[in-house]
C-alpha positions, -999 to +999 in steps of 0.1 A: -209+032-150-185+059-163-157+074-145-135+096-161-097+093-167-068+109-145-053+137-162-024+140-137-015+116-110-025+079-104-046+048-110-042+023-085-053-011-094-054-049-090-066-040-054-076-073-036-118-066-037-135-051-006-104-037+006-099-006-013-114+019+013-084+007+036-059+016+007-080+049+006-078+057+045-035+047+046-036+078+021-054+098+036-070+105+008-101+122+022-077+151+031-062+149-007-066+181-027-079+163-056-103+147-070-106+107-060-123+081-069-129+041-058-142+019-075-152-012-060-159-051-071-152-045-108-147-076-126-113-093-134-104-121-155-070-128-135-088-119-096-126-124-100-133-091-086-110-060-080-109-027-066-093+002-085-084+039-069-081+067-092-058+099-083-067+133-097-036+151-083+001+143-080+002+133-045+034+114-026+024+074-026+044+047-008+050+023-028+064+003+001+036+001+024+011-010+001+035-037-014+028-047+021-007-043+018-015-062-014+019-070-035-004-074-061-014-037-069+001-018-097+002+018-098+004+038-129+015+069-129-006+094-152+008+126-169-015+144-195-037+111-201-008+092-206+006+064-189+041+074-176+048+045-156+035+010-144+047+002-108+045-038-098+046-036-062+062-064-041+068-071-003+095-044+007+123-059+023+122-032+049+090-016+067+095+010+085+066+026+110+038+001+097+036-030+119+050-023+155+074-053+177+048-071+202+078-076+222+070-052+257+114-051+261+124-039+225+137-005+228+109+005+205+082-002+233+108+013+261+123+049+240+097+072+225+103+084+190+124+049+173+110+040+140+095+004+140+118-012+116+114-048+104+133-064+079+112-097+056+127-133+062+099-153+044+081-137+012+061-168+015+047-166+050+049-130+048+072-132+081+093-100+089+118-095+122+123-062+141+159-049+136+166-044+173+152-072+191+147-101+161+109-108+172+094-123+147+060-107+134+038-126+107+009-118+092-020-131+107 
């Protein structure tokens, strides 16, 4: 199978295998105006299998938020066919509006409008604490 290079924009890859149309939806990338394409279960010597997500277009991408959904994907930015940058994502110390605190008397679940924030306290277990109430949330 060919797919052609980006010209301008992004190649996401090292994507964990099957979960690259979740990557796909966070971005909203069905609304992008540009030209997209996944590419799923292509082989990898270091992960078996991979799925890779190729950006036509210079779009905004957190960085954060998919560190928290796979700190192993890189993203490379493209300019004019070449390789401007390689980004190696990790787990952000601070999340912001991606997981929400489970407890019902955080102000969070009480005021309308406060950004879920969570700060990590264990890379390992993937563990991360609200900043207003300290519940704990880990990954499941």
């Amino acid at each position: 199978m060919n797919i052609d290079g980006v010209n301008t924009g992004y190649v996401i890859d090292h994507i964990k295998a099957g979960t690259g149309l979740e990557i796909y939806n966070f971005l909203k990338l069905d609304k992008a105006d540009c030209t997209v394409a996944i590419i799923q279960r292509v082989e990898s010597t270091k992960y078996g299998y991979k799925d890779i997500i190729k950006i036509d277009g210079d779009i905004p991408i957190d960085c954060n938020t998919l560190g928290y959904m796979d700190e192993n994907i890189t993203v490379n930015r493209i300019k004019d066919r070449k390789l401007l940058e390689k980004i190696h994502l990790e787990l952000p110390e601070v999340l912001t509006n991606v997981i929400e605190c489970t407890n019902p008397r955080c102000i969070t679940s009480v005021e309308r409008g406060i950004p879920q924030r969570f700060r990590l306290v264990d890379g390992e277990t993937r563990s991360y604490r609200c900043v207003y109430c300290e519940t704990l949330f880990r990954e499941k």
